[in-house]
Structures are given as C-alpha cells and as structure tokens.
Backbone and ligand atoms as CSV (ligand in chain L), in Angstrom:
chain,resi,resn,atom,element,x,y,z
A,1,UNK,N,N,-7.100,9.737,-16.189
A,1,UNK,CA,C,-7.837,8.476,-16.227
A,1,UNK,C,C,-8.526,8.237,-14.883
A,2,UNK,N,N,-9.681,7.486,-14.585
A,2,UNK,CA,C,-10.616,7.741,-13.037
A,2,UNK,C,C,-10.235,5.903,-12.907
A,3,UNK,N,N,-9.968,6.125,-11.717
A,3,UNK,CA,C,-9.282,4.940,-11.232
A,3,UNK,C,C,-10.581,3.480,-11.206
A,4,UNK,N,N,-10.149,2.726,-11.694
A,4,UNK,CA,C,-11.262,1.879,-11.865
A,4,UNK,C,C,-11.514,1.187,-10.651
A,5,UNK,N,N,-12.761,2.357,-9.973
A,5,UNK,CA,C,-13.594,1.967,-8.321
A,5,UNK,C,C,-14.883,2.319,-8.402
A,6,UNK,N,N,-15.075,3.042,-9.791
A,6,UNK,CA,C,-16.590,3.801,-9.304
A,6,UNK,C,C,-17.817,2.778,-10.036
A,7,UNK,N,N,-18.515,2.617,-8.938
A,7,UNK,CA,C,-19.709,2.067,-9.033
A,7,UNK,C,C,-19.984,2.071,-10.381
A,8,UNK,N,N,-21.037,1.074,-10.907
A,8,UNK,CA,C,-21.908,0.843,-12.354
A,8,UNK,C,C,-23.092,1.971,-12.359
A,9,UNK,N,N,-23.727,2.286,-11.258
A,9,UNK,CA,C,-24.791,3.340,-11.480
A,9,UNK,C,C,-24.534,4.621,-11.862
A,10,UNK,N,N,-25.069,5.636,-12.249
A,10,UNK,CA,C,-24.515,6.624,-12.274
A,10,UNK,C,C,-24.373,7.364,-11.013
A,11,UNK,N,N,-23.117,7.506,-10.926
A,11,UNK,CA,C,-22.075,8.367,-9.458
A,11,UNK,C,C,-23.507,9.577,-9.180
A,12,UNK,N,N,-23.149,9.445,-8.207
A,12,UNK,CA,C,-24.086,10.408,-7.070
A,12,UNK,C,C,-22.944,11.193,-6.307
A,13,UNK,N,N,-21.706,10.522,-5.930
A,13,UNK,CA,C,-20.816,11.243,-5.001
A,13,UNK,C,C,-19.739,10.707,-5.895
A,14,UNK,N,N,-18.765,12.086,-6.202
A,14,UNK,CA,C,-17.639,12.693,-6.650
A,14,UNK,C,C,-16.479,12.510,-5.979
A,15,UNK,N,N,-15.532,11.782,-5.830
A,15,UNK,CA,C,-14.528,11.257,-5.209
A,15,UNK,C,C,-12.876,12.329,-6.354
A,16,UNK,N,N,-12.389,13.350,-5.580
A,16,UNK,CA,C,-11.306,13.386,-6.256
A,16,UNK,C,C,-10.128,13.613,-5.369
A,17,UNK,N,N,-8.989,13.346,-5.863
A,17,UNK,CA,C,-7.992,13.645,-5.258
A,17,UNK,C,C,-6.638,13.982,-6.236
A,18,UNK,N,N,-6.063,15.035,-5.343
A,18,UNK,CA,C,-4.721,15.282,-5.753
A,18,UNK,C,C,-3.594,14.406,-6.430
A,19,UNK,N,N,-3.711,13.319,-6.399
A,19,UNK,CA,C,-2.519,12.505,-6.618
A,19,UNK,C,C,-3.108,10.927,-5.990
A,20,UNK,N,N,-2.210,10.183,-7.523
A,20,UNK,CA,C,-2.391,8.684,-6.901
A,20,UNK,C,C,-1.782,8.324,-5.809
A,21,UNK,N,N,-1.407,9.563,-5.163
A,21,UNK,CA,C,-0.438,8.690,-4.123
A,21,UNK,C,C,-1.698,9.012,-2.882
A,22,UNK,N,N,-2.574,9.850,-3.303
A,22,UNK,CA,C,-3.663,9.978,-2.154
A,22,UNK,C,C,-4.746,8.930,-1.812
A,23,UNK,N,N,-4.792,7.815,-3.010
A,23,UNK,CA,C,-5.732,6.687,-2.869
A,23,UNK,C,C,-5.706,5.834,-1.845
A,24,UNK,N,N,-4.344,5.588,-1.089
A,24,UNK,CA,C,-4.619,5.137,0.350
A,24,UNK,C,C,-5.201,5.442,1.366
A,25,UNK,N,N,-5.002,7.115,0.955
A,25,UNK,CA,C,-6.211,7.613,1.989
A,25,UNK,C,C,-7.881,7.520,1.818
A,26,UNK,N,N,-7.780,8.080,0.468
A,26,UNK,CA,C,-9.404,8.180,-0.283
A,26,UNK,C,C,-10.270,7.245,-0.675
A,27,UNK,N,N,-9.343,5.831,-0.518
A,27,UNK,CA,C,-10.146,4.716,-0.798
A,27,UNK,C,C,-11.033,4.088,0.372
A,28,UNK,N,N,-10.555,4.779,1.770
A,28,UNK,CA,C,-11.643,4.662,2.764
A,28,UNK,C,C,-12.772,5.444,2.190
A,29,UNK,N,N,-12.647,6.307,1.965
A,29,UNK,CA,C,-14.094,7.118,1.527
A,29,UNK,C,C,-14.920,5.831,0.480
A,30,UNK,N,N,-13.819,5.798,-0.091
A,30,UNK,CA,C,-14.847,5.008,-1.926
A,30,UNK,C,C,-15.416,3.178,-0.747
A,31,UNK,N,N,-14.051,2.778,-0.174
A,31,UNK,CA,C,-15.005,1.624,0.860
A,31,UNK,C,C,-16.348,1.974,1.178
A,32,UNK,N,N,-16.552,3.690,2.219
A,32,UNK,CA,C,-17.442,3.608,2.836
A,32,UNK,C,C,-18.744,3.782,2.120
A,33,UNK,N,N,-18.539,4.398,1.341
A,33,UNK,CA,C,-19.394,4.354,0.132
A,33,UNK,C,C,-20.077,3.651,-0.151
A,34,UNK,N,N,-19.388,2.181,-0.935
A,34,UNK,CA,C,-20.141,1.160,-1.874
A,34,UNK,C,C,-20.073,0.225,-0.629
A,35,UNK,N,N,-19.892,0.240,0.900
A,35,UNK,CA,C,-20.649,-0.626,1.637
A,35,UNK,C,C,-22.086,-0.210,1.647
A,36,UNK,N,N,-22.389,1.419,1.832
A,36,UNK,CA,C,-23.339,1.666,2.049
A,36,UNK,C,C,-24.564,1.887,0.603
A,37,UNK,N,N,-23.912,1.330,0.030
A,37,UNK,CA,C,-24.921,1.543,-1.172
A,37,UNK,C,C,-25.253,2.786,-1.877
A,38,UNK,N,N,-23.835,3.757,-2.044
A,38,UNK,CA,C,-23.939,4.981,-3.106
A,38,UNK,C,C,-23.324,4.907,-3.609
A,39,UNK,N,N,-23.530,5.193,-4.807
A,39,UNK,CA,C,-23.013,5.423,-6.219
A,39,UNK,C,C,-21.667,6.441,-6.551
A,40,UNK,N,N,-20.748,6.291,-6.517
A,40,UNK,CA,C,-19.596,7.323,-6.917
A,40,UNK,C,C,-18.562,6.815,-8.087
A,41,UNK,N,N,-17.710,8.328,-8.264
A,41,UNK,CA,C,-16.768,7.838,-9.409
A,41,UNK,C,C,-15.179,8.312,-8.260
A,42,UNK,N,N,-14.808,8.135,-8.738
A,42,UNK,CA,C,-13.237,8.723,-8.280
A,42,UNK,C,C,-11.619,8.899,-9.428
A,43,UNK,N,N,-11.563,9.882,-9.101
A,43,UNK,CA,C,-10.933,10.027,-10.108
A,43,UNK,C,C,-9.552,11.056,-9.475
A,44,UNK,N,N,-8.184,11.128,-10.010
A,44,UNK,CA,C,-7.172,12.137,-9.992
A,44,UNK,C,C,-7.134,13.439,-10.618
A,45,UNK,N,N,-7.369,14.522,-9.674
A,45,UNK,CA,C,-7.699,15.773,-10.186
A,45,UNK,C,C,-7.214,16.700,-9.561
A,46,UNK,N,N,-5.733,17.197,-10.093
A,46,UNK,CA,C,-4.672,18.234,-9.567
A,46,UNK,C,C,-4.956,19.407,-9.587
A,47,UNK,N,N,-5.198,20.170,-8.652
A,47,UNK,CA,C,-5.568,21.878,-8.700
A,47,UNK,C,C,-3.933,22.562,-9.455
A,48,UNK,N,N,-2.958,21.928,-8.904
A,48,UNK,CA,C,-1.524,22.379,-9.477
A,48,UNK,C,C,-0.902,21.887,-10.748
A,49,UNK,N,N,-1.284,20.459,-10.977
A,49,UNK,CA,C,-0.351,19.632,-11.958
A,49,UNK,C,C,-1.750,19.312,-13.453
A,50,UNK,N,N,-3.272,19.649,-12.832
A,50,UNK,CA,C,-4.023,19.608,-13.895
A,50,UNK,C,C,-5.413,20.763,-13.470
A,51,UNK,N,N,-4.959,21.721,-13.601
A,51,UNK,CA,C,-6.055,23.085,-13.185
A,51,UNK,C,C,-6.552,23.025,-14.251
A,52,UNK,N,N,-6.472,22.761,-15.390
A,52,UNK,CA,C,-7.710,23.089,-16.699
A,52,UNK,C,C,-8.813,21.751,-16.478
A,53,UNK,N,N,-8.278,20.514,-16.073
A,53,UNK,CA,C,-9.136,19.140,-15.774
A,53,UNK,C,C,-10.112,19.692,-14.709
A,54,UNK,N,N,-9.187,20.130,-13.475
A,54,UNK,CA,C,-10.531,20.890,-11.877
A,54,UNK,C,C,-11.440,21.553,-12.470
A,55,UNK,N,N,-10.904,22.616,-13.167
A,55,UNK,CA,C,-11.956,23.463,-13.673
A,55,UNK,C,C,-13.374,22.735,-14.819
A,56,UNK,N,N,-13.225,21.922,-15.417
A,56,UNK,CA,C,-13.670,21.475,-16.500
A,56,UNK,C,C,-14.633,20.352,-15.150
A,57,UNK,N,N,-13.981,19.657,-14.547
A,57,UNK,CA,C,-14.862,18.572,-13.809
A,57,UNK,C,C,-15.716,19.310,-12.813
A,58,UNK,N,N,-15.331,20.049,-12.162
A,58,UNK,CA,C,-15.995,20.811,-11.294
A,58,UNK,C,C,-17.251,21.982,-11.725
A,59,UNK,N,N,-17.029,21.889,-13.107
A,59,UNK,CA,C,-18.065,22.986,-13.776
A,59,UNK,C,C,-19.101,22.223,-14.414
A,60,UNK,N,N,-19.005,20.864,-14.708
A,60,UNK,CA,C,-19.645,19.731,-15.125
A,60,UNK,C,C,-20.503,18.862,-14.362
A,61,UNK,N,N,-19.967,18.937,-13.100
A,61,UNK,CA,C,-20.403,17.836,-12.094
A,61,UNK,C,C,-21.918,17.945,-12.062
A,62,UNK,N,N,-22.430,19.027,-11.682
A,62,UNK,CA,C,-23.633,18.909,-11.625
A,62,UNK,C,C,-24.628,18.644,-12.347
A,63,UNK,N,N,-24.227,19.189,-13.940
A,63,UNK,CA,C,-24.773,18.689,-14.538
A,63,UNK,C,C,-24.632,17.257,-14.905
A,64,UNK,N,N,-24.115,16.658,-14.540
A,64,UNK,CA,C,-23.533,14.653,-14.846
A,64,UNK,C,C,-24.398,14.114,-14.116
A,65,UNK,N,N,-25.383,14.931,-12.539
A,65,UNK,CA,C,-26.259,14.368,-11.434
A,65,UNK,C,C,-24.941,13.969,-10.886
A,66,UNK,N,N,-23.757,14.368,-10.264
A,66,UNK,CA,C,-23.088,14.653,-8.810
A,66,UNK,C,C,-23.982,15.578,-8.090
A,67,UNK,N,N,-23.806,14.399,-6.947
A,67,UNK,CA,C,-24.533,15.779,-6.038
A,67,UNK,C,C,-23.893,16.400,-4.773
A,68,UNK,N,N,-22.934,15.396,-4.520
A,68,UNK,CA,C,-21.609,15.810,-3.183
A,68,UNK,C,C,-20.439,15.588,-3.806
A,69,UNK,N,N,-19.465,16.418,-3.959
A,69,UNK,CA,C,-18.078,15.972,-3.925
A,69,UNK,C,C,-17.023,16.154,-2.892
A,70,UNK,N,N,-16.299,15.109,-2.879
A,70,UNK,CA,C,-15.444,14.850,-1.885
A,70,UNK,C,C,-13.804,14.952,-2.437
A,71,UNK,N,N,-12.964,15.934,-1.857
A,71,UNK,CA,C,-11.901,16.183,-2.604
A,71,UNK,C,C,-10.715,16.143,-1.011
A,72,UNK,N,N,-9.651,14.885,-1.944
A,72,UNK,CA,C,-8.848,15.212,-0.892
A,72,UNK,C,C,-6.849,15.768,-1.400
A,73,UNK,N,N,-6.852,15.795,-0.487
A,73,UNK,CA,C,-5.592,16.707,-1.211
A,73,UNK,C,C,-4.560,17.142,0.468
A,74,UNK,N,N,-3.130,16.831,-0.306
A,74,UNK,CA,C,-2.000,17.032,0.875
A,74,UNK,C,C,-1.234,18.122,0.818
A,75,UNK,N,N,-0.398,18.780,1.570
A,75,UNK,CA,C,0.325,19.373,1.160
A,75,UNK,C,C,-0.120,21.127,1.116
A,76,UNK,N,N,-0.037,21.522,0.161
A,76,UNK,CA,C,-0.748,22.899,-0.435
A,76,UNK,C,C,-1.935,22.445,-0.957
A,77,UNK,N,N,-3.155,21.940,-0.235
A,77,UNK,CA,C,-3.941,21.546,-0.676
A,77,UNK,C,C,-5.144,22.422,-1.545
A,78,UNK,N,N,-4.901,22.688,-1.911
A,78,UNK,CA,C,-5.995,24.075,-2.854
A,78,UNK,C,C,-7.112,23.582,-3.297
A,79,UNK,N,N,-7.442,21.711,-4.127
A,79,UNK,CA,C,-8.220,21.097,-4.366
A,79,UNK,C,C,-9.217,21.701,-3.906
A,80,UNK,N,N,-9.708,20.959,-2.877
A,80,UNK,CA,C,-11.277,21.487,-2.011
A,80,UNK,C,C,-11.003,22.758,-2.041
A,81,UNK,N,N,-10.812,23.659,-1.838
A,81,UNK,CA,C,-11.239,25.113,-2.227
A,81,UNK,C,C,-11.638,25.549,-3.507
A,82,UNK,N,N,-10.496,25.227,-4.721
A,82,UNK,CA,C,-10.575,25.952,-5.598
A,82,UNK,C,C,-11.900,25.093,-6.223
A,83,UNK,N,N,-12.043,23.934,-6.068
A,83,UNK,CA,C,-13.438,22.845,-6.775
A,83,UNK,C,C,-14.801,23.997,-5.763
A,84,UNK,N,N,-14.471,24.055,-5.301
A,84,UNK,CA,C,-15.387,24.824,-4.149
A,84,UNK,C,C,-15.910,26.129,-4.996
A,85,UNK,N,N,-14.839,26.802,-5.305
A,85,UNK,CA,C,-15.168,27.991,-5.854
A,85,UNK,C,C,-15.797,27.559,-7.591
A,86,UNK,N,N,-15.649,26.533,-7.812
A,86,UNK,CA,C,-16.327,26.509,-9.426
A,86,UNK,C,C,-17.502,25.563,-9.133
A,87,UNK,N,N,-18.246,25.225,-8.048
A,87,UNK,CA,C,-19.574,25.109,-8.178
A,87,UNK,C,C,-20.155,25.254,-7.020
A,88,UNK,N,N,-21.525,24.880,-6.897
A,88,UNK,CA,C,-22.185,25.008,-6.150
A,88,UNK,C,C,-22.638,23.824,-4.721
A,89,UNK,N,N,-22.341,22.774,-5.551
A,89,UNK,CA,C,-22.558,21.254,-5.040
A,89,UNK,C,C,-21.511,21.240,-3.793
A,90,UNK,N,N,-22.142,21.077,-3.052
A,90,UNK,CA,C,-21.016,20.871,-1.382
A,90,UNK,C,C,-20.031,20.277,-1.625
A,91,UNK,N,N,-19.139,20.595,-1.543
A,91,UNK,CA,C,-17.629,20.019,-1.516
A,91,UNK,C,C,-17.212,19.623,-0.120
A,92,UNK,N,N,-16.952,18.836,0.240
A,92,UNK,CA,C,-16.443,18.054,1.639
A,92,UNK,C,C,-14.456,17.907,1.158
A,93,UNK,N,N,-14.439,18.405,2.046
A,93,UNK,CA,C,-12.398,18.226,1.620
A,93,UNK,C,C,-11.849,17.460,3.033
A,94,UNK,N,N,-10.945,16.582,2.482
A,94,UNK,CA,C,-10.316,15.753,3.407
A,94,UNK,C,C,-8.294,15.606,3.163
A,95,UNK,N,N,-8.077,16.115,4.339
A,95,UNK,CA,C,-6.845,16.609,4.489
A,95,UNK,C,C,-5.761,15.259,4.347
A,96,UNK,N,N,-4.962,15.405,3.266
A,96,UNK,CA,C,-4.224,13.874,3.349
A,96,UNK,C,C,-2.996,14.212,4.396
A,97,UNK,N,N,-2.468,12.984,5.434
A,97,UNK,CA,C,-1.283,13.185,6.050
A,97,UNK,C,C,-0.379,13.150,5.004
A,98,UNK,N,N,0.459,14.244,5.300
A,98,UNK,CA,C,1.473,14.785,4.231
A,98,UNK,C,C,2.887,14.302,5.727
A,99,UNK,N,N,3.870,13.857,4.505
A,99,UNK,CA,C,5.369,13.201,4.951
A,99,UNK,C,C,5.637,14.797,5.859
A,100,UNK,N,N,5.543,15.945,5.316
A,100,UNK,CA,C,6.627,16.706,5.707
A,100,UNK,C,C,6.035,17.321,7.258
A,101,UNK,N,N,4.915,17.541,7.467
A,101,UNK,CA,C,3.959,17.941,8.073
A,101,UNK,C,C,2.696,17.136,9.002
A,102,UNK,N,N,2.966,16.011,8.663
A,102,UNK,CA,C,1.580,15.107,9.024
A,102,UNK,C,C,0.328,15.438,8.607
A,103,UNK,N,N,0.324,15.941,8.182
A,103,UNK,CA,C,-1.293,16.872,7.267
A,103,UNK,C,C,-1.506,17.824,8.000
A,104,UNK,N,N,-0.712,18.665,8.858
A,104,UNK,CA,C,-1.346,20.137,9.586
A,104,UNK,C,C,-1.310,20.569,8.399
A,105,UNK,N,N,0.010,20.923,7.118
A,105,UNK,CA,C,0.151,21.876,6.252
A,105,UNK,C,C,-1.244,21.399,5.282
A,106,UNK,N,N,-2.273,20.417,5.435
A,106,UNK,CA,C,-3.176,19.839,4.668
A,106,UNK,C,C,-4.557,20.462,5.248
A,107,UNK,N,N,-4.370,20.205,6.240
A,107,UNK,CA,C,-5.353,20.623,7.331
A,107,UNK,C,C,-5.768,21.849,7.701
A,108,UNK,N,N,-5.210,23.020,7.447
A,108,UNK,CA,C,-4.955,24.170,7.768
A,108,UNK,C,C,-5.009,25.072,5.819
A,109,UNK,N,N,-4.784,24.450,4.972
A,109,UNK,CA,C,-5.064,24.830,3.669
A,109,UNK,C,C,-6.332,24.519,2.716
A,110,UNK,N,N,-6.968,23.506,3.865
A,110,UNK,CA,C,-8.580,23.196,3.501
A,110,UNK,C,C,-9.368,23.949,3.973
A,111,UNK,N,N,-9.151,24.104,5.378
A,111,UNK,CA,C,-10.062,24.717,6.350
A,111,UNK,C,C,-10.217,26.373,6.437
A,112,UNK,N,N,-8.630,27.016,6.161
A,112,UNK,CA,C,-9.209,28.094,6.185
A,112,UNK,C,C,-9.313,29.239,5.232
A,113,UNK,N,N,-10.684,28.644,4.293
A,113,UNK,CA,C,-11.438,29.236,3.218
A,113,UNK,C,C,-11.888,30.600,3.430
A,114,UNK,N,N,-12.252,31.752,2.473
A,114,UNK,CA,C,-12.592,32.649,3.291
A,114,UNK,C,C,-14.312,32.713,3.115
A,115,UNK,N,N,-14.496,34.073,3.886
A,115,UNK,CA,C,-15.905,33.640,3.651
A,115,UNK,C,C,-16.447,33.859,2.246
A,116,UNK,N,N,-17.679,32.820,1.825
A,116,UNK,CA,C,-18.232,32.941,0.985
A,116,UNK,C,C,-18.265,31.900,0.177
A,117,UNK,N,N,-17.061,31.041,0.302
A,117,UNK,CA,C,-16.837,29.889,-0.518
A,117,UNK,C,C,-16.831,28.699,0.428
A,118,UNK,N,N,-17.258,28.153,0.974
A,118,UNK,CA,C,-16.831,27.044,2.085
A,118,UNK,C,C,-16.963,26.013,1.496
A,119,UNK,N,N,-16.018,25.597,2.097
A,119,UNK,CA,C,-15.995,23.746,2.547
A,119,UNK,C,C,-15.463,22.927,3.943
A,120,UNK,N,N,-16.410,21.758,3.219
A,120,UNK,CA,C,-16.722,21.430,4.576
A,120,UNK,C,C,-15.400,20.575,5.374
A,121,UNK,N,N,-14.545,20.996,6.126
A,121,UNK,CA,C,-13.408,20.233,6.299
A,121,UNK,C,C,-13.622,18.693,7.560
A,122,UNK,N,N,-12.811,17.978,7.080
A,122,UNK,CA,C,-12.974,16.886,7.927
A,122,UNK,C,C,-11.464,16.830,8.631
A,123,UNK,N,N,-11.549,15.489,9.125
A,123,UNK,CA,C,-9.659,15.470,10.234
A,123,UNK,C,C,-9.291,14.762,9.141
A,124,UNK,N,N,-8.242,15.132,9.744
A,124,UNK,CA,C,-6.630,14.230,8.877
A,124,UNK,C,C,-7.022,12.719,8.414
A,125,UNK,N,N,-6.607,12.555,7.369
A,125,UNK,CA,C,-6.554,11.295,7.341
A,125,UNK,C,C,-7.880,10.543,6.913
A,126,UNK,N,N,-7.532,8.818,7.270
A,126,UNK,CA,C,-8.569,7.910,6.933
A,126,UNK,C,C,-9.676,8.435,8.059
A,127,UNK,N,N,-9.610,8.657,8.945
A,127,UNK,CA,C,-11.307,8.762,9.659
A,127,UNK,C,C,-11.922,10.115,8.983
A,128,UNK,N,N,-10.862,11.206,8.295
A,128,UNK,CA,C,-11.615,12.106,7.697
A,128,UNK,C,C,-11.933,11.565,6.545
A,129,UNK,N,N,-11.709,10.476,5.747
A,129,UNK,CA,C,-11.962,9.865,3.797
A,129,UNK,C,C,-13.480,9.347,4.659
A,130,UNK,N,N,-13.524,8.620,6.059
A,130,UNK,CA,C,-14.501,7.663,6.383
A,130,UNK,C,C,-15.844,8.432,6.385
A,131,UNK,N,N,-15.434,9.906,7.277
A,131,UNK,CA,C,-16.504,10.759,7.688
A,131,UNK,C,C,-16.935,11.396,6.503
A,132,UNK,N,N,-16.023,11.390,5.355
A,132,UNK,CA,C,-16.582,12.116,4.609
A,132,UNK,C,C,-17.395,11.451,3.280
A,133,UNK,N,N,-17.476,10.730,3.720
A,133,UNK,CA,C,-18.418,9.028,3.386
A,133,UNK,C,C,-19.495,9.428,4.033
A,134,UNK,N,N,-19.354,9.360,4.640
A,134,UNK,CA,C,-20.992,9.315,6.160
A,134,UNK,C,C,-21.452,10.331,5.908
A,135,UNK,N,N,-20.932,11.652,5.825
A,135,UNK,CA,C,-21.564,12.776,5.671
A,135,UNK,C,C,-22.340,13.373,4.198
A,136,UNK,N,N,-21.466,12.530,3.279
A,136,UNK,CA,C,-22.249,12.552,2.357
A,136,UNK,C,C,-23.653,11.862,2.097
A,137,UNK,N,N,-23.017,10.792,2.436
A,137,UNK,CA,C,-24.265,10.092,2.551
A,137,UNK,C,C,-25.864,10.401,3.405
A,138,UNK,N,N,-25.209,11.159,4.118
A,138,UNK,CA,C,-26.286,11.727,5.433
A,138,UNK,C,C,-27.087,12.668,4.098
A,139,UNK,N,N,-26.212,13.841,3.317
A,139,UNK,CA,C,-26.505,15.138,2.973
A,139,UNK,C,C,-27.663,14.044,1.581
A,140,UNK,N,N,-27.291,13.250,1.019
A,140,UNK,CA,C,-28.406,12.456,0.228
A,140,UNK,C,C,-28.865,11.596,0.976
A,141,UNK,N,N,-29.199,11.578,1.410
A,141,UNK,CA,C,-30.555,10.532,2.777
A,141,UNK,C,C,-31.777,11.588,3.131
A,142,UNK,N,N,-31.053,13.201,3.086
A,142,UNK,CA,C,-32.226,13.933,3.084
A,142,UNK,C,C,-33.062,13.485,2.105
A,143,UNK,N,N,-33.032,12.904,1.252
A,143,UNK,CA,C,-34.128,13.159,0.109
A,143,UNK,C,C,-33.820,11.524,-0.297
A,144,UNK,N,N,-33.365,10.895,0.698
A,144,UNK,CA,C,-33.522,9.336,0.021
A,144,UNK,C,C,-33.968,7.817,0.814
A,145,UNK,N,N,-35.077,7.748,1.212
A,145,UNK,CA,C,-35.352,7.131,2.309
A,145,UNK,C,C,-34.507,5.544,2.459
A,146,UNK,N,N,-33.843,4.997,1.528
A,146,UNK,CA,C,-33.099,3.604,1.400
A,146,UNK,C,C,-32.019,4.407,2.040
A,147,UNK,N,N,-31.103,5.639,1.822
A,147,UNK,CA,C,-29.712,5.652,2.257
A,147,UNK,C,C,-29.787,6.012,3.292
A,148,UNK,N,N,-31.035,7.068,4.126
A,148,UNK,CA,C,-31.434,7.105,5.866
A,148,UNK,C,C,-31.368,5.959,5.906
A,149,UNK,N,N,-31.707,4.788,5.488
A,149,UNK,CA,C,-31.939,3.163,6.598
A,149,UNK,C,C,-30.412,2.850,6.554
A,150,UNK,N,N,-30.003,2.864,5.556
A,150,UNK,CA,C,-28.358,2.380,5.233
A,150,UNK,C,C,-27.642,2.567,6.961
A,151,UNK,N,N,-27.705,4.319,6.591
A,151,UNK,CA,C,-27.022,5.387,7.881
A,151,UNK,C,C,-27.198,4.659,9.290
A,152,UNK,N,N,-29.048,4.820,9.171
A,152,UNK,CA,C,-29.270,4.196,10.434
A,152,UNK,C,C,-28.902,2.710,11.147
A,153,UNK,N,N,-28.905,2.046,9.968
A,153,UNK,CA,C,-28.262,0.264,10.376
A,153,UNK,C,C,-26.577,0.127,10.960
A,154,UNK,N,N,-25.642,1.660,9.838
A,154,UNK,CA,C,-24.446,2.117,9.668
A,154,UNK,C,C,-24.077,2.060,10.967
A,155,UNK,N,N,-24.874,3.031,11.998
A,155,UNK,CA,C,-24.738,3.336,13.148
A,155,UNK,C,C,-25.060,2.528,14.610
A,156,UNK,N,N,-26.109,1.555,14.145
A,156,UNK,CA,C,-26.764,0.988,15.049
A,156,UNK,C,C,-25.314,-0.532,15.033
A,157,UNK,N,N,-25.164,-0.906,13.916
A,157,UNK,CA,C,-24.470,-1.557,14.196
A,157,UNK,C,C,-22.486,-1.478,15.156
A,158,UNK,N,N,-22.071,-0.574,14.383
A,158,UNK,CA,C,-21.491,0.505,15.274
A,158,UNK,C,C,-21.341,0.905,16.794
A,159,UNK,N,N,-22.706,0.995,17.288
A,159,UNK,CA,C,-22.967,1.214,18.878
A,159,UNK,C,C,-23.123,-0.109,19.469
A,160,UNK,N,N,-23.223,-1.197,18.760
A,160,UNK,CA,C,-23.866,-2.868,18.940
A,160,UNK,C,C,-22.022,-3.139,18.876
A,161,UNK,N,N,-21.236,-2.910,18.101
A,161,UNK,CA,C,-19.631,-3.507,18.548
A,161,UNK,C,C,-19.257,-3.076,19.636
A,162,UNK,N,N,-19.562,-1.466,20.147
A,162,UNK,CA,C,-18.504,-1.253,20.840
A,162,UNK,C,C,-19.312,-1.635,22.026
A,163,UNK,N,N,-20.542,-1.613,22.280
A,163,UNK,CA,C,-21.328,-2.432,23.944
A,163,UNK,C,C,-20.836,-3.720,24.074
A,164,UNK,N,N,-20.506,-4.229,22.664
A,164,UNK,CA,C,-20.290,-5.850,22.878
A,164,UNK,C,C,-18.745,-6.036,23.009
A,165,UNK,N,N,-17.610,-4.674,23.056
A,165,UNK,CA,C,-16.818,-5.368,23.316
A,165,UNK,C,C,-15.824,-3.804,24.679
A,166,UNK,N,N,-16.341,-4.009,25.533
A,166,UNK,CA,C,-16.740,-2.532,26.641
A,166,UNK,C,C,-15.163,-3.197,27.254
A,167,UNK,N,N,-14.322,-4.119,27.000
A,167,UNK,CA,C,-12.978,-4.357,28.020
A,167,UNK,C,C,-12.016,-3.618,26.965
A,168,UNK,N,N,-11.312,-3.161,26.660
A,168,UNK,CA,C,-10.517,-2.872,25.944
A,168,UNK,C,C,-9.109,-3.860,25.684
A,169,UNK,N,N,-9.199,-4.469,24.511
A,169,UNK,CA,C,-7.935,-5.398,24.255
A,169,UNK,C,C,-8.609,-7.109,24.394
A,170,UNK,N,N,-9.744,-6.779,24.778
A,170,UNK,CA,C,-10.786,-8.535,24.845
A,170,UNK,C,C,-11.727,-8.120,23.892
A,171,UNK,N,N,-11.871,-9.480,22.971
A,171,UNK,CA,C,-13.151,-9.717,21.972
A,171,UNK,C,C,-14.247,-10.176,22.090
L,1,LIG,C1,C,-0.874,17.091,-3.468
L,1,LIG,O1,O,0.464,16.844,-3.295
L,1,LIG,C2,C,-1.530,15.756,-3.513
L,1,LIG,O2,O,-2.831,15.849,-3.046
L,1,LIG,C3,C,-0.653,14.877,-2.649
L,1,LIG,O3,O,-1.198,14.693,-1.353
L,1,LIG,C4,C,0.631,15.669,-2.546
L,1,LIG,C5,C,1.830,14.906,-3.033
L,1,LIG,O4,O,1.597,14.439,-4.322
L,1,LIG,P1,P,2.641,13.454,-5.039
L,1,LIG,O5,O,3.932,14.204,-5.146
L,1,LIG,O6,O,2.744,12.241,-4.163
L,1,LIG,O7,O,2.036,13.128,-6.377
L,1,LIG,O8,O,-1.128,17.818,-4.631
C-alpha cells in the first residue's frame, strides 16, 4: 500500500523505501519535496521481504513519467542497487541509520555498486532523505524553468538564515 503523502499531480519523483520503519527518515525527502513544488509518490518497497513488487515498480516507473527515484533502505540495503539495476531512471539511494551499525552497514551497501550500475549515494540519514530532495530536484530543473527558481529561492534563502544568524546559539 503507498503511504498516503504523494502529491495529487502525477509523481515526477519516486520515493521508496525498505520498511515503514524507514519513513522517519524518508519523510524528510517527501517534506523537501512538496515544499518545493514536485510531484512524488512514496511508497514501501522491500528488495528482501517484496522482490517481485521492486522488480515490477522499478520496470514500470518510467513508463508512469517517474523521472528520479529515490530509494532508501537500512541495514543490507540492496534497494538502491537492485532498483538501479532494473532501470534506467537515476536512482539516488539514501542510507537509513540502522540500530546495529548507525547506517555504516547502510552506507557502505549503497555505495559500493560495481561498475556499470550506479547510484547515486547520499550520507546517512535525514540530511541524506533532504539532499536527496535537492538533487532531484536540481536533475528536473534541467529541463524545468519553475523548479530552477524553486532551487534558486531554496538556496538564497538558506544563505539569508545563516548571515542573519553568524553568533552561534543567538537568534
Ligand atoms: C531494511 O531493513 C529496511 O530498509 C529497514 O531500514 C531495515 C529494518 O526493517 P524493519 O525490520 O524495521 O522492517 O530492509
């Protein structure tokens, strides 16, 4: 069942993850998202506990008009790879902190793909769900002049908090 977050338009960016227990992490991504005005779905999609679903969504996506997917996954994370290997559409993988490991064992099972199949790995955690928001969004801004302004306001405002608040621990 796809967790009821994804935008009314039709999804542009592909939100999946390993387990509901990963939505604390991945829901920074789906935030950064629908602040910035793109369209996604998100949904639970187990490389281990539902490999016939990966295969089936990941062979589909493109044709649905996904055009980035973002897959995060803890642990033995295989997600972002194996989605990797059944299409073509950039896969961005974001490493969940895992209890046993802190997400190295997450971090280290995204990243090292071999050649030919890549994806794009981000850091541990919520600043990797955030970046991998931004980066998607960047990879459709090539070709979308409203989500470049989004990016650019994204950022400008961004560099405008932290000048305005240069003491550390004062507002
Ligand atoms: C991975 O196993 C998931 O991505 C999750 O991060 C981890 C633990 O899953 P649960 O046991 O919490 O469902 O497949």
């Amino acid at each position: 069942m796809a967790i009821m977050t994804a935008t009314t338009h039709a999804p542009l960016v592909g939100i999946i993850m390993g387990s509901q227990s990963d939505w604390s992490t991945m829901e920074h991504a789906a935030n950064t998202l629908r602040d910035l005005g793109v369209s996604f779905e998100a949904e639970v999609v187990s490389a281990h506990r539902t490999p016939d679903k990966l295969f089936s969504y990941a062979e589909a996506a493109a044709g649905r008009g996904i055009q980035v997917i973002i897959a995060g996954a803890g642990g033995a994370a295989h997600l972002p790879g194996m989605c990797a290997a059944k299409t073509v559409l950039p896969v961005l993988g974001v490493p969940v902190q895992s209890q046993a490991l802190n997400g190295l064992d997450s971090l280290l099972s995204i990243v090292q793909m071999p050649g030919g199949v890549p994806v794009g790995t981000m850091a541990i955690g919520k600043a990797g769900a955030i970046n991998a928001a931004l980066l998607a969004t960047q990879i459709l801004a090539l070709h979308d002049a409203k989500l470049l302004t989004a990016i650019e306001a994204f950022r400008e405002r961004q560099t405008d908090t932290v000048l305005a608040n240069p003491i550390p621990g004062v507002k």
